[in-house]
C-alpha positions as CSV (number, residue, x, y, z in Angstrom):
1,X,-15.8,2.0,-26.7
2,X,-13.9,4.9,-24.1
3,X,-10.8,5.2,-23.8
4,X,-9.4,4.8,-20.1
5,X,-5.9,7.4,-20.0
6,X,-3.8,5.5,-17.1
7,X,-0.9,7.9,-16.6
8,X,2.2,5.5,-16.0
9,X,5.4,5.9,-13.9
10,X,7.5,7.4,-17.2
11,X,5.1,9.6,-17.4
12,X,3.3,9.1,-21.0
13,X,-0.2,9.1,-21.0
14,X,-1.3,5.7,-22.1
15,X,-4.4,4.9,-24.0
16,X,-6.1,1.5,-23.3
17,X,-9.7,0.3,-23.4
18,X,-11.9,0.5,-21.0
19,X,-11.9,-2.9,-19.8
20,X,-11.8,-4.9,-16.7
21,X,-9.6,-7.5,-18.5
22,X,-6.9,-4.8,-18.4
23,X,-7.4,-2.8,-14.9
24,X,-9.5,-4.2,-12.2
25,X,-10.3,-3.9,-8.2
26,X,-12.7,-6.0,-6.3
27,X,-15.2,-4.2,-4.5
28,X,-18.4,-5.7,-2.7
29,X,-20.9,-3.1,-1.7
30,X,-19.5,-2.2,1.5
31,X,-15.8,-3.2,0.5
32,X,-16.6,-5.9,3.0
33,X,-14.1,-7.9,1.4
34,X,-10.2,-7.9,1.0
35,X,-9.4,-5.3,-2.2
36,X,-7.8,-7.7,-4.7
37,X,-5.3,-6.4,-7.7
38,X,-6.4,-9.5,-10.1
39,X,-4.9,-8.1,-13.2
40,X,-1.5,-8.3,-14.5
41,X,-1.5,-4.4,-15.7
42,X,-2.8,-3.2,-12.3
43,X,0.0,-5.4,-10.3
44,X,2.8,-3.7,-12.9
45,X,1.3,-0.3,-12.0
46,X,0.9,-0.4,-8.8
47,X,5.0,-1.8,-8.2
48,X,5.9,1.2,-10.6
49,X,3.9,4.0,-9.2
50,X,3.6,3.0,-5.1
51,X,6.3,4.3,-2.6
52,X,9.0,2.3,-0.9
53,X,8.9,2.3,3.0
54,X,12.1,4.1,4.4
55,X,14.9,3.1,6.5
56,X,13.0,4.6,9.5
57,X,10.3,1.8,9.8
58,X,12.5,-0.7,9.5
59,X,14.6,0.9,13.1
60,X,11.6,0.8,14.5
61,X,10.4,-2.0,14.2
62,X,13.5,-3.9,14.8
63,X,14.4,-1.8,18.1
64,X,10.8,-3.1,19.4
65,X,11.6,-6.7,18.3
66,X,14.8,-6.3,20.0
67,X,13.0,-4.7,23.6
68,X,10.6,-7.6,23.2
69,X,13.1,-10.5,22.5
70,X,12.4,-11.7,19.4
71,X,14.6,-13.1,16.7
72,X,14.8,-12.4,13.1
73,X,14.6,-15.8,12.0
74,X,11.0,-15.5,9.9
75,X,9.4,-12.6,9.0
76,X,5.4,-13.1,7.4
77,X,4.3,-10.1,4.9
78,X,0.5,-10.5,4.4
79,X,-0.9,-8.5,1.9
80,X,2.2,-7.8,0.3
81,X,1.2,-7.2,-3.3
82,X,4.2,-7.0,-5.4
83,X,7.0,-7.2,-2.4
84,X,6.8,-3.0,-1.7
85,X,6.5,-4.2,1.7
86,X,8.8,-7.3,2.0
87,X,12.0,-5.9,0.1
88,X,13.1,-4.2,3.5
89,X,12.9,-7.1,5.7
90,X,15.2,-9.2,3.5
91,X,18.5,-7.8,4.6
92,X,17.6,-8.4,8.0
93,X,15.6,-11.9,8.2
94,X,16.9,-15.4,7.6
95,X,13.8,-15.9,5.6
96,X,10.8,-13.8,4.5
97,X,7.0,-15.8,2.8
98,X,5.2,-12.8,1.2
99,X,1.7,-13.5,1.3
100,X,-1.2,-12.2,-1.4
101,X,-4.7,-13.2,-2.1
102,X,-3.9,-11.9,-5.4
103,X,-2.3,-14.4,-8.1
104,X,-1.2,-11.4,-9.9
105,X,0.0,-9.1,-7.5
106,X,2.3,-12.7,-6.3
107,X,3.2,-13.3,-10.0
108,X,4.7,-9.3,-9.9
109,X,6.3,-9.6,-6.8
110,X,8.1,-13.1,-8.1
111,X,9.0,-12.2,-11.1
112,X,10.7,-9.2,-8.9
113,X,12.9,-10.7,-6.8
114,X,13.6,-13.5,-8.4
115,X,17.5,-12.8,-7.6
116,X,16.4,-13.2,-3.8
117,X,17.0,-16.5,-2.0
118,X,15.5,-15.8,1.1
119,X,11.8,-14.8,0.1
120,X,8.9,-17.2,-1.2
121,X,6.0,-15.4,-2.2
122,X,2.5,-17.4,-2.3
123,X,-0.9,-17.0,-2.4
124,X,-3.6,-17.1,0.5
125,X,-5.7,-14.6,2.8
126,X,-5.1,-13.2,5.9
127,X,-7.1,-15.4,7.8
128,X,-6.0,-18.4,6.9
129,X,-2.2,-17.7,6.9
130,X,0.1,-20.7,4.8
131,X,2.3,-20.9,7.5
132,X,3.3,-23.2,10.6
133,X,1.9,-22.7,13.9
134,X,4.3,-20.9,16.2
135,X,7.4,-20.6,13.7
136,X,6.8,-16.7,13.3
137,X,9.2,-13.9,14.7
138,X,7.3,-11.2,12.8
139,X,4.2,-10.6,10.6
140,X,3.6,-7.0,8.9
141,X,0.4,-6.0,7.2
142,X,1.5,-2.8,5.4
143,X,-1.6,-0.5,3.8
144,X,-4.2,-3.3,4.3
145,X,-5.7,-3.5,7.9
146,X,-8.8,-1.5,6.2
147,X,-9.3,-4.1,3.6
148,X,-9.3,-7.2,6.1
149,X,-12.4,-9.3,5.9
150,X,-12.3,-10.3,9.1
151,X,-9.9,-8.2,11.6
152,X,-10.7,-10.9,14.4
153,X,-9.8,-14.5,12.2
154,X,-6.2,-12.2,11.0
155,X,-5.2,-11.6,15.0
156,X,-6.1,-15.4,15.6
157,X,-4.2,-16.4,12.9
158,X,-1.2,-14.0,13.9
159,X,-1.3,-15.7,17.9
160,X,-1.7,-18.9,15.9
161,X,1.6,-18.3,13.6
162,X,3.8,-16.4,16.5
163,X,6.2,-17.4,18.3
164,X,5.8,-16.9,22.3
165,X,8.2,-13.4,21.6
166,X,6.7,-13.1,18.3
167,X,5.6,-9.3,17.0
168,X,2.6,-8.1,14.8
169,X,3.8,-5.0,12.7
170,X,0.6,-2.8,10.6
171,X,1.0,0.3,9.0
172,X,0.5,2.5,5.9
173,X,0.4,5.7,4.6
174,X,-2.2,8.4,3.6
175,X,-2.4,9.8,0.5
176,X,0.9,11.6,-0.6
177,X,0.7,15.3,-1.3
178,X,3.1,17.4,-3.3
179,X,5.2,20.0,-0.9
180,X,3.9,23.4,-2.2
181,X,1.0,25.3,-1.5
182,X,-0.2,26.1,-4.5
183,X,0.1,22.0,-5.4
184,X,-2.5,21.5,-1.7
185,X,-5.1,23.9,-3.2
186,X,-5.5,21.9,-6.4
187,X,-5.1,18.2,-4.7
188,X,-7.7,19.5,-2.4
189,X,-10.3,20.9,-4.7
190,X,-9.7,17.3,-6.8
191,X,-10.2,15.3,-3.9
192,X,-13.5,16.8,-3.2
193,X,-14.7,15.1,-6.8
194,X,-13.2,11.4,-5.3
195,X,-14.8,12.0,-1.9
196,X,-18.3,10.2,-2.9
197,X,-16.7,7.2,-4.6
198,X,-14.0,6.7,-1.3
199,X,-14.2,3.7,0.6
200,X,-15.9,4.0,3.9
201,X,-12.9,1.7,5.5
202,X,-10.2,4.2,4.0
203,X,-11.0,6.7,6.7
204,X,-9.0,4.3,8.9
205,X,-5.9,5.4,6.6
206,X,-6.8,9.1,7.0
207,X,-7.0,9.0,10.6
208,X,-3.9,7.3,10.8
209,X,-4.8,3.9,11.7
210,X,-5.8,6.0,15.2
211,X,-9.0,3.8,15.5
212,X,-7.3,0.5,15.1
213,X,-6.9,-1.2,18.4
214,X,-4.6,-4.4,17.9
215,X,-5.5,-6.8,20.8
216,X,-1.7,-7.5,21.5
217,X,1.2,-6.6,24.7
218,X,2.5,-3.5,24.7
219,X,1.7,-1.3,21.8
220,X,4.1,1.0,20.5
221,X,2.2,3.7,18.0
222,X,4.9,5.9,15.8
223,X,4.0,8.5,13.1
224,X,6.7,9.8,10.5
225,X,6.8,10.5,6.9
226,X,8.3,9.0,3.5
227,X,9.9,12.1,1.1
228,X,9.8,11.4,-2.3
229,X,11.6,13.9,-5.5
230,X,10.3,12.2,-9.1
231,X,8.5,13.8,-11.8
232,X,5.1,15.5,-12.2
233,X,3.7,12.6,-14.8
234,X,5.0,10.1,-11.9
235,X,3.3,12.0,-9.3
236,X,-0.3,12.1,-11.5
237,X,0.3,8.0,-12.1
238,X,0.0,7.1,-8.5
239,X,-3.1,9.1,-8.1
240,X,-4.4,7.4,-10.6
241,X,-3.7,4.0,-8.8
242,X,-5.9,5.5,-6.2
243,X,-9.4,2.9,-5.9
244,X,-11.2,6.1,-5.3
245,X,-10.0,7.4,-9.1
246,X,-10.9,4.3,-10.5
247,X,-13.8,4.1,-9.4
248,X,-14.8,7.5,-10.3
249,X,-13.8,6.6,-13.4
250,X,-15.7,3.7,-13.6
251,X,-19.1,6.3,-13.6
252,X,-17.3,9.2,-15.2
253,X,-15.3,7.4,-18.3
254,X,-15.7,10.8,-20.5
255,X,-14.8,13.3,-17.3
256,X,-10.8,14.5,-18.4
257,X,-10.7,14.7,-14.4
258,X,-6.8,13.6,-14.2
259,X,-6.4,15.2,-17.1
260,X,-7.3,18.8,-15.4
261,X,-5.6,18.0,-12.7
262,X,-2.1,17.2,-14.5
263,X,-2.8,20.7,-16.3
264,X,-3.5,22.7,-13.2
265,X,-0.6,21.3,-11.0
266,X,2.3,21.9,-14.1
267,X,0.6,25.9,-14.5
268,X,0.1,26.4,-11.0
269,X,4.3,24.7,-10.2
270,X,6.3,25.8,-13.5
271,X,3.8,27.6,-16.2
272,X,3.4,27.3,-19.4
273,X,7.1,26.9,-20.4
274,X,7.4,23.6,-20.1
275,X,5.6,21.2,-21.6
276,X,6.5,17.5,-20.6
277,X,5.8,17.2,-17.3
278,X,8.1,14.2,-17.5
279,X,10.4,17.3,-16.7
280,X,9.1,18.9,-13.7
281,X,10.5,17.7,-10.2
282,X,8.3,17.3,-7.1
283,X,8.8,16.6,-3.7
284,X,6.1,14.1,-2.1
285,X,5.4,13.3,1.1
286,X,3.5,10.4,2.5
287,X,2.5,10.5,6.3
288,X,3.6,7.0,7.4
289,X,1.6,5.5,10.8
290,X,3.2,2.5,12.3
291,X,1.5,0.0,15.4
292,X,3.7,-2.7,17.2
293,X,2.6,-5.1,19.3
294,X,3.8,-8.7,21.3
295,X,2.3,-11.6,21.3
296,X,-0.2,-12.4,23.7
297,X,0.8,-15.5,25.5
298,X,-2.5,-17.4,26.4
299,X,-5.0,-19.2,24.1
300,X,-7.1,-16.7,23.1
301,X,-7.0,-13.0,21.7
């Protein structure tokens, strides 16, 4: 059986078998469906290698709850994976419920913050939200509007959860790219090999969640980015977190694709002179895209 080389966040190049039981995402044809993280290795990864959201969002987002009245009472994370996403609103909401349709990314982001007494994480789908009808001051849905099922059920479910001066907060990131120009060539010319096996709803993320029209009071649309230093072997593990490297792997299991790429980026950055790349520093930056909106007070959306 193949080997599948995962490179993880220390930056040693693990060897597991190629198996499903080990590394898994959901796909239907047409990614029609939410993208679920069902196994425990690819929850651990994906807390490890995935950037943290800066102080930035979280002064914007609280000035607009601020401008629209709302309180910081209960804040609603859907799609929160392993808590990435919720970990900033603790220190300024009485209470957080991260919510996952994955029981593995929820087992990672419990075992977590376990030290945390105001967060509850649980499992349950956007559309059908495990939470009490108008007891919400804020719900965030951070890198997953392009994997909703059903946009339409998650915005009735949001008026459903809201209070009357309740806010809806959905954002990301696109792909982070090392700051060098010699690092862009390369992450171009390997991007070109994913570009078949990308998700048609990922060109939301690289258009910066421009095409998403949240049917809420006035919309607030903010662009910034996240700046990351951490190694080379760090920077190679989150690309191959990437679906569309997973997937490619999925057809290709012999192609030494991430392999290349970690070879061209350390010549290319520091030569041949050093061989970990556990020892070569990079700055990353992730363009960050934020949408804020009130809720609509009347019955429907």
């Amino acid at each position: 059986m193949p080997t599948h080389h995962i490179i993880d966040s220390m930056g040693a190049l693990m060897c597991v078998r190629k198996s499903r039981e080990l590394l898994i995402t959901l796909y239907s044809s047409e990614f029609s469906a939410v993208m679920a993280y069902e196994k425990s290795s690819h929850a651990s990864l994906y807390s490890r290698i995935r950037p943290s959201y800066s102080s930035t969002l979280m002064d914007l987002l609280l000035a607009f709850m601020k401008k629209c009245g709302s309180s910081c009472d209960l804040a609603v994370d859907v799609a929160c994976g392993s808590g990435q996403s919720t970990l900033p609103l603790l220190d300024h909401f009485s209470r957080c419920i991260g919510v996952d349709i994955s029981k593995a990314q929820i087992g990672e982001a419990i075992e977590l913050n376990k030290s945390k007494e105001n967060v509850r994480f649980i499992v349950g789908s956007a559309e059908d939200l495990p939470v009490e009808t108008n007891s919400v001051d804020l719900v965030c849905l951070a890198q997953a509007w392009h994997w909703l099922a059903n946009p339409s059920m998650f915005y009735s479910e949001c008026q459903r959860v809201l209070k009357n001066t309740g806010c809806l907060a959905v954002y990301g990131y696109r792909y982070g790219y090392i700051v060098d120009d010699r690092a862009t060539v390369i992450m171009e010319d390997f991007m070109k090999h994913l570009s078949s096996y990308r998700a048609k709803k990922v060109q939301y993320v690289m258009n910066n969640y421009d095409d998403v029209v949240l049917p809420f009071s006035d919309l607030e649309r903010h662009k910034f980015d996240i700046e990351e230093n951490y190694s080379l072997s760090h920077y190679i593990g989150y690309v191959s977190s990437w679906a569309s490297y997973q997937k490619f792997y999925d057809s290709n299991p012999d192609n030494p694709l991430l392999e290349e790429l970690e070879s061209k980026l350390k010549s290319a950055l520091v030569g041949a002179s050093v061989v970990n790349t556990q020892d070569i520093q990079v700055s990353v930056k992730y363009p960050v895209f934020l949408i804020l909106g009130r809720k609509v007070n009347c019955t429907s959306v």
